[in-house]
C-alpha positions as CSV (number, residue, x, y, z in Angstrom):
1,X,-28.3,193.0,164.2
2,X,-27.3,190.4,167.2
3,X,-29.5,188.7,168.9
4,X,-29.5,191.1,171.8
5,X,-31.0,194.1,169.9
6,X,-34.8,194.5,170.0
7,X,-36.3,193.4,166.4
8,X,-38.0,196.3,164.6
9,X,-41.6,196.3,164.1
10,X,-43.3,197.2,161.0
11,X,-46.4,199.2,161.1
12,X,-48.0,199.1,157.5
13,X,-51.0,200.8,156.0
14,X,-52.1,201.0,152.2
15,X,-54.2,203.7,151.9
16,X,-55.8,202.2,148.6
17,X,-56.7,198.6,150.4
18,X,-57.3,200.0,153.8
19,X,-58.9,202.8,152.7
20,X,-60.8,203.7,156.4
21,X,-57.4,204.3,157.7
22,X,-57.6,207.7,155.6
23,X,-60.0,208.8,158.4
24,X,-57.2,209.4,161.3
25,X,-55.9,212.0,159.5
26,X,-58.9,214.2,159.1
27,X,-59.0,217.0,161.5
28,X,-56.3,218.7,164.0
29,X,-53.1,216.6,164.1
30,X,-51.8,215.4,167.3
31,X,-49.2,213.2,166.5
32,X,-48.7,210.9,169.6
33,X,-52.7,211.0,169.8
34,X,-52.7,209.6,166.0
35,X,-50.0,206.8,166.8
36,X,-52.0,205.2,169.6
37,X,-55.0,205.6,166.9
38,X,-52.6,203.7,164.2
39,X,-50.8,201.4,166.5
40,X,-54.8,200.4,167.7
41,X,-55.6,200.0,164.4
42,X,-53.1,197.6,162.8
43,X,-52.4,196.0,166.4
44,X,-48.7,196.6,166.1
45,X,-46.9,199.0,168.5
46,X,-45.7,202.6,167.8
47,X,-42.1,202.7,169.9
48,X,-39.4,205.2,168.2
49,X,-36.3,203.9,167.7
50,X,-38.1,200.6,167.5
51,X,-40.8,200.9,165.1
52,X,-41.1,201.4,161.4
53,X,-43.9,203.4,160.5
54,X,-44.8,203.0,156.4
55,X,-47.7,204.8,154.6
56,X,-48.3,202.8,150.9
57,X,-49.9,204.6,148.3
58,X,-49.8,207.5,150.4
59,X,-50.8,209.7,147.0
60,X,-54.4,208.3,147.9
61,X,-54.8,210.5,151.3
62,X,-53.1,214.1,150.7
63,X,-53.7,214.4,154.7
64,X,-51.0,211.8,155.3
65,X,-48.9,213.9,153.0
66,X,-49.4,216.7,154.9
67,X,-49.1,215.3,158.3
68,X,-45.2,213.9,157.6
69,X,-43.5,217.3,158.4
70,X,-45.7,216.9,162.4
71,X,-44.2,213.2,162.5
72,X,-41.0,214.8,162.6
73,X,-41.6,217.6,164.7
74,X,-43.4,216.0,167.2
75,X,-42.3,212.5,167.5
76,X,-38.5,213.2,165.3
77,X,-37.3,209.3,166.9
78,X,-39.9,207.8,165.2
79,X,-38.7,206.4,161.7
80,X,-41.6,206.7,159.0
81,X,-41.5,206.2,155.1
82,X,-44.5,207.0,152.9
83,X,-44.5,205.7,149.1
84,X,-46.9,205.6,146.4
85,X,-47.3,206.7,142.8
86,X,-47.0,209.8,141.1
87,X,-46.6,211.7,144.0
88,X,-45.4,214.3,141.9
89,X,-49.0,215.7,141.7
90,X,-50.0,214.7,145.2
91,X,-47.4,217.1,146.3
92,X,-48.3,219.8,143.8
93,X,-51.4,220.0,145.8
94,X,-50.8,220.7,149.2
95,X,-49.3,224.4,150.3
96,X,-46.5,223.1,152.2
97,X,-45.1,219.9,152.4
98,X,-42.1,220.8,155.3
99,X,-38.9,221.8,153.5
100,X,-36.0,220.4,155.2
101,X,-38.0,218.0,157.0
102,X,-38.9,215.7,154.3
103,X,-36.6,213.7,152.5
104,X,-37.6,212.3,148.4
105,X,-35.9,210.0,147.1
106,X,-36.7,209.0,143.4
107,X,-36.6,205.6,142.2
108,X,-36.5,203.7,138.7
109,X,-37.2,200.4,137.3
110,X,-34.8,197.8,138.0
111,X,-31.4,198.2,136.1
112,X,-29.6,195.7,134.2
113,X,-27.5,194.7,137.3
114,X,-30.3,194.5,139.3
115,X,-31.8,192.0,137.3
116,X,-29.3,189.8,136.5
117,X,-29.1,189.5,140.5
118,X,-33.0,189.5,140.5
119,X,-33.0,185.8,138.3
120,X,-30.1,184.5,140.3
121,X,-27.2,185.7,138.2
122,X,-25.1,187.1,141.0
123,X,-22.1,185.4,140.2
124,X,-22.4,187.1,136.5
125,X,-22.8,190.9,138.4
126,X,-20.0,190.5,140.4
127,X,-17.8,189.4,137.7
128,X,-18.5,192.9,136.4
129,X,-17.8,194.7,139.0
130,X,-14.8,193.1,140.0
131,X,-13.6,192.8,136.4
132,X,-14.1,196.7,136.1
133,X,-12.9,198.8,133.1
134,X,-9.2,197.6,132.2
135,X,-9.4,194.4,131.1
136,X,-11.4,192.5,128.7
137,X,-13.9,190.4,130.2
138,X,-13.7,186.3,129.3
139,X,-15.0,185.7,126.5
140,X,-17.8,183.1,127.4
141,X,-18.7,185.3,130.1
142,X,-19.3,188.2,127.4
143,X,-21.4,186.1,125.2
144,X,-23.3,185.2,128.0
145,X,-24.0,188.9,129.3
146,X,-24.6,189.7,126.0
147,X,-27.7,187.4,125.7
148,X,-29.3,188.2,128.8
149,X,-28.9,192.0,127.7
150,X,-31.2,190.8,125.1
151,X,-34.1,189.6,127.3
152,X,-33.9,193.0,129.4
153,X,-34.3,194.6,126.5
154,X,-37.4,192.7,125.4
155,X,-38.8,192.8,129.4
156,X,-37.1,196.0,130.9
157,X,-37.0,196.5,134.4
158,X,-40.9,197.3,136.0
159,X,-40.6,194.9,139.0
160,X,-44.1,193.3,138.6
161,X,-42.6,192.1,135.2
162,X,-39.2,190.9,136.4
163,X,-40.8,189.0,139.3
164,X,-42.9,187.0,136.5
165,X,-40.3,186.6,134.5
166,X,-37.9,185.1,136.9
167,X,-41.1,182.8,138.0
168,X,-42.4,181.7,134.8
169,X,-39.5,182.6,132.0
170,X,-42.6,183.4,129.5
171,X,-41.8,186.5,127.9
172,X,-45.5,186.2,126.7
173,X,-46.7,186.8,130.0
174,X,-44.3,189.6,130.6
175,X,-45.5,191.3,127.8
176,X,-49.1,191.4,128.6
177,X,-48.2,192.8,132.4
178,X,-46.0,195.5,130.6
179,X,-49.6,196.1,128.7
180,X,-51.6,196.1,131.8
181,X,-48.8,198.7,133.2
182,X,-48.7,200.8,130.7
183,X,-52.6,201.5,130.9
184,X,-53.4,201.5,134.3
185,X,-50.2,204.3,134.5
186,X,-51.8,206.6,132.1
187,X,-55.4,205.8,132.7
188,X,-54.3,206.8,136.8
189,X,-53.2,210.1,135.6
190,X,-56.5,211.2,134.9
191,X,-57.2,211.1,138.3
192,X,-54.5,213.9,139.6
193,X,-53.9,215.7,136.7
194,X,-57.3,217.1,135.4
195,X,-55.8,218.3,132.1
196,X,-54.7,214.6,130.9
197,X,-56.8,213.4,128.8
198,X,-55.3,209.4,128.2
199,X,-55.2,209.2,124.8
200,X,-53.5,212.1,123.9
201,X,-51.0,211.1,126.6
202,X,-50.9,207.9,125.0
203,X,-50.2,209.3,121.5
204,X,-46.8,211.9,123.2
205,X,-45.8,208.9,124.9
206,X,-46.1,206.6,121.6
207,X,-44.1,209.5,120.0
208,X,-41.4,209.8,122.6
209,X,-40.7,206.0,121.6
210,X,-40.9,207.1,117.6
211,X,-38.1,209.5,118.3
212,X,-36.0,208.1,120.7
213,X,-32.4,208.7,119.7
214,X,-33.0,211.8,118.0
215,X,-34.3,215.5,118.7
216,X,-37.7,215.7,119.9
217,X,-40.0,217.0,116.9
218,X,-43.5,218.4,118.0
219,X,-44.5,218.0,114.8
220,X,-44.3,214.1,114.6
221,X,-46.5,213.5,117.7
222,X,-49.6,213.3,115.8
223,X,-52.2,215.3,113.9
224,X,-55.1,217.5,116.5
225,X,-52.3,218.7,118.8
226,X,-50.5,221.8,118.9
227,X,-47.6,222.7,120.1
228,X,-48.5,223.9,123.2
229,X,-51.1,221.3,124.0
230,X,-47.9,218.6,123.5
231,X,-45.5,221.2,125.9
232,X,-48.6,219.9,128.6
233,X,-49.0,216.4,127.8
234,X,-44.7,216.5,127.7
235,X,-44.4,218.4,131.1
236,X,-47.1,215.9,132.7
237,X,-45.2,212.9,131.8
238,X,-42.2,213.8,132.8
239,X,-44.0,214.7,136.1
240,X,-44.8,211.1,136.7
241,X,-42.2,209.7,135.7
242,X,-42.8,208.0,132.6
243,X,-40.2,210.4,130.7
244,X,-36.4,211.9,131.1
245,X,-35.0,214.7,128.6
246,X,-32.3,215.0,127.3
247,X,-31.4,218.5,127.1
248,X,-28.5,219.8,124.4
249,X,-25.3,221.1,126.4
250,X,-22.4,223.0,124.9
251,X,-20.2,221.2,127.9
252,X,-17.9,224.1,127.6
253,X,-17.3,223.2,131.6
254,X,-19.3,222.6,134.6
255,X,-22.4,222.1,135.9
256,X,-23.3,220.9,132.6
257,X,-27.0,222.3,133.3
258,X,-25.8,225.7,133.3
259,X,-25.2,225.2,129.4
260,X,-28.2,224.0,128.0
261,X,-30.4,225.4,125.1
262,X,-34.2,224.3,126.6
263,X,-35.4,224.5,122.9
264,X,-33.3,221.5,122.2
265,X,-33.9,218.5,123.5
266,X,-34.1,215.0,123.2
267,X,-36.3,212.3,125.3
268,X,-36.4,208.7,125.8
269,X,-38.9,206.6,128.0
270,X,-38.7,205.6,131.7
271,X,-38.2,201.8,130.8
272,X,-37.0,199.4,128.5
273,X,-39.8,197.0,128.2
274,X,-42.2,199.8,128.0
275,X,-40.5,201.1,124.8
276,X,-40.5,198.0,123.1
277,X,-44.0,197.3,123.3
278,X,-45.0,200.9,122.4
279,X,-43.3,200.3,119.1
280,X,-44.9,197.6,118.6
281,X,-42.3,194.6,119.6
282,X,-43.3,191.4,117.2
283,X,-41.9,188.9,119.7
284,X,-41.0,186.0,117.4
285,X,-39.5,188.3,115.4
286,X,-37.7,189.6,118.0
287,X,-35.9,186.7,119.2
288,X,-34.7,185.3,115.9
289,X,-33.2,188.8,114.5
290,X,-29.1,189.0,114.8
291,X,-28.4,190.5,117.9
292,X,-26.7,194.0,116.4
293,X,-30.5,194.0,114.8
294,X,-31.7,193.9,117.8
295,X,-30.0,196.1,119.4
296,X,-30.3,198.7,117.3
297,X,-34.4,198.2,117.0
298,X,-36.0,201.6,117.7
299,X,-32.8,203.1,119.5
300,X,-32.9,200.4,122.1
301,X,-29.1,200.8,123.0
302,X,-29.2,204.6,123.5
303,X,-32.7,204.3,125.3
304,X,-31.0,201.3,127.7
305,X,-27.5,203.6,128.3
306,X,-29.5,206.8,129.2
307,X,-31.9,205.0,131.5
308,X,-28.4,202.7,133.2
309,X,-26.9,206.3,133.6
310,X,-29.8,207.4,135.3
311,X,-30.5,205.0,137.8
312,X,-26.7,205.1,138.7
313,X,-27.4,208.5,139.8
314,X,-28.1,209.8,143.0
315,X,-31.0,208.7,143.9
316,X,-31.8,211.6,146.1
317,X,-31.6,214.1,143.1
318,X,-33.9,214.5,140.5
319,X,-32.4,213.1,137.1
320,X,-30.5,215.1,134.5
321,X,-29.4,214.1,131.4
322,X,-27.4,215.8,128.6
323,X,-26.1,215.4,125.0
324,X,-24.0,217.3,122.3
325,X,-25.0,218.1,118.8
326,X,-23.3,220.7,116.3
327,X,-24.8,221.8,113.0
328,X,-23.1,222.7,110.2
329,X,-23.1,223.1,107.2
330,X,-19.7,221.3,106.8
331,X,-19.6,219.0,109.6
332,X,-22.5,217.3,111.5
333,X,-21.5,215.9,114.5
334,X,-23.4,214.1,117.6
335,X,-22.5,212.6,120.8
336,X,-25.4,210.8,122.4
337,X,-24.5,211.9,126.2
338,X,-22.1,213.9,128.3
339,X,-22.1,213.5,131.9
340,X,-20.3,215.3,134.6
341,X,-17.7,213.0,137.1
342,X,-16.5,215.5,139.7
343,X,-14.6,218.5,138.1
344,X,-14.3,216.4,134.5
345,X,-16.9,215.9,131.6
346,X,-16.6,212.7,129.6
347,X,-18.4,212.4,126.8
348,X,-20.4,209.1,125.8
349,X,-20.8,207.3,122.7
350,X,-23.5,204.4,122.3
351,X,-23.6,202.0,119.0
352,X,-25.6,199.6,118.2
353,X,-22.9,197.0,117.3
354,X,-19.4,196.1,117.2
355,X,-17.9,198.7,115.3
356,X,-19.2,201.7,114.0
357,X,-17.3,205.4,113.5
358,X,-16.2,207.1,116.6
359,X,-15.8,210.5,114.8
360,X,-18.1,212.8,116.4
361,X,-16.3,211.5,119.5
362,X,-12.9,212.5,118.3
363,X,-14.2,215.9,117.3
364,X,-15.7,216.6,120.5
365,X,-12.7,215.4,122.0
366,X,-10.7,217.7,120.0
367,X,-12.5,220.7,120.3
368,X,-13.3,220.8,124.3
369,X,-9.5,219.2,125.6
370,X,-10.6,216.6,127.0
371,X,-8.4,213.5,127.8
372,X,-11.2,210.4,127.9
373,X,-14.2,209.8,125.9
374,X,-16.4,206.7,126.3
375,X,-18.4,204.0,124.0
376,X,-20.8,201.6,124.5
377,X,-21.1,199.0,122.4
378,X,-21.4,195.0,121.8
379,X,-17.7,195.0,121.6
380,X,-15.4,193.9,124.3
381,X,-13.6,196.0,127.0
382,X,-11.0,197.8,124.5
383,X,-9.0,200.9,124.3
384,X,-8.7,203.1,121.1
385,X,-6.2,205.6,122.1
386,X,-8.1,208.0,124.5
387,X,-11.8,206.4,123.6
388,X,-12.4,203.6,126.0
389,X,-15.0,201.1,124.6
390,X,-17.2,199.3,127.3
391,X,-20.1,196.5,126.3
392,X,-23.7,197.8,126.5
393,X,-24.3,195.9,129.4
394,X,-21.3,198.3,131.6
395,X,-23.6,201.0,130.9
396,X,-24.6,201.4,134.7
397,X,-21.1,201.6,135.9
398,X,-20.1,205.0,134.1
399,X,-21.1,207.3,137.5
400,X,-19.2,205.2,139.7
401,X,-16.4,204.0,138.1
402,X,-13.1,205.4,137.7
403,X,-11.2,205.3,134.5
């Protein structure tokens, strides 16, 4: 802006710290009436065009919720934003919440990007970008990348935790906020959803972790549970968040989602951090194991490259993720995701190391025509005929890039 424009104003309530404010929304809503209530209120005023109007932890009064589509229709200038957490069943609960009036848009932990920017790395995230796909990045600069790969994995990307990490550096700390997280989240759903009981969440959620990597078994989440009590417990955490499937494709052509077998399906976890410490992350252990053994703890790398592709999605559209399996009798083959660029599908490959066999690539190659497969690995920007190896830490790039 130049000096000349007006500076916006921010109008800010938090309906869990300032919970009286819940109160203006009781009743008949007259929106211009309620303004002059609000701008009163937090002694900032309401001017559209001028004035930024944002509702935190807006999940705590449904009658905000309701109100948004009468911002829009009655005051449409005025520029409001209403956040909070798992709005998902906030929404669920009220009979209309304005369709086409209301835009969502989903967000994620910080990705690896994000965080190297986040501790002051920018130089190192704009070498990747501007380094792209063709050519191998410099080696010191790989090492380097490489290693702070390693603390994101330990930390993941909850911002509360990045924040102390980038203040303190004590992965200690970090771990005990990732703790605190972790509880609070599932210990809050008990408030909106009436069937979650938190330690049965707590015990899907610890098996989502287990089986990260490979098809989702109900029968290794735990004894007491059937089947269609873990669908529930399943269907409510993906609901707040706190899980993505993976749903098996035959990526035959697109829209990839019009191919997928619903009984088969992977799942990994919304965050890095949150994984490791549900697996029970030993941290001196941690940071003295090889770095392909680190890696390849618990599925980390596949976990890390479905959660990069997923945050380099649109953010207004809710995430999907897919994968290919075949079984047979004579040939086994797995590719960890496919994902769809345009009109083209491009399979993806994730290893733990360097090297590793790239023959369920090739196959899938092979059978579906397709010209470019991907791999993620520790190894260097390289080429293997049509199989394009990237390091782990390119992950993020895939939806945006071109090859």
């Amino acid at each position: 802006r130049t000096k000349s424009e007006t500076i916006p104003k921010i109008l800010e309530i938090n309906f869990e710290a300032q919970k009286q404010a819940r109160f203006f929304f009781e009743g008949d809503l007259d929106i211009p009436e309620l303004c002059e209530r609000l701008s009163a209120y937090a002694r900032v005023p309401i001017i559209p065009g001028e004035t930024l109007v944002f509702f935190d932890e807006v999940q705590a009064c449904p009658n905000c919720l309701r109100a948004l589509r009468f911002f829009h229709e009655q005051m449409p200038d005025l520029h409001v934003i209403a956040a909070g957490s798992l709005l998902e069943f906030a929404i669920s609960e009220i009979p209309s919440f304005g369709v086409g009036r209301i835009s969502s848009i989903f967000m994620y932990p910080l990705s690896f990007m994000e965080f190297l920017r986040a501790e002051g790395g920018e130089m190192l995230a704009d070498y990747i970008e501007k380094n792209g796909t063709d050519n191998p990045m410099d080696a010191p600069f790989h090492s380097r990348l490489l290693e702070r790969l390693r603390i994101f994995f330990l930390i993941g990307g909850m911002p509360a935790v990045v924040d102390a990490y980038c203040r303190q550096h004590d992965l200690l700390a970090c771990q005990e906020i990732i703790d605190n997280l972790l509880s609070s989240i599932l210990d809050d759903l008990g408030k909106y959803e009436k069937r979650a009981i938190p330690h049965h969440l707590r015990d899907t959620l610890r098996a989502v972790s287990h089986q990260a990597g490979g098809k989702f078994m109900y029968t290794a989440v735990g004894e007491g549970l059937q089947n269609r009590e873990i669908k529930i417990y399943l269907d409510i955490l993906e609901r707040a968040g706190l899980i993505y499937r993976v749903f098996h494709t035959a990526a035959r052509g697109i829209p990839l989602g019009a191919q997928i077998n619903e009984r088969r399906f992977k799942i990994i976890p919304f965050d890095s951090g949150i994984h490791q410490r549900i697996l029970g992350l030993d941290l001196s252990e941690h940071l003295v194991m090889s770095p392909d053994t680190m890696v390849n703890r618990g599925s980390c790398a596949e976990v890390f490259s479905g959660l990069e592709l997923i945050v380099g999605s649109p953010n207004y559209r809710r995430p999907e993720l897919y994968y290919w399996h075949r079984e047979q009798a004579s040939s086994n083959a797995e590719v960890d995701y496919v994902i769809q660029k345009g009109e083209h599908i491009f399979p993806i490959e994730v290893k733990a190391g360097k090297k590793g066999s790239m023959q369920s690539m090739r196959l899938f190659l092979s059978e579906h025509n397709l010209p470019l497969g991907v791999r993620l690995s520790q190894e260097n920007v390289s080429r293997y005929n049509n199989i394009l190896s990237l390091p782990l830490y390119m992950a993020g790039m895939l939806n945006n890039c071109t090859f």
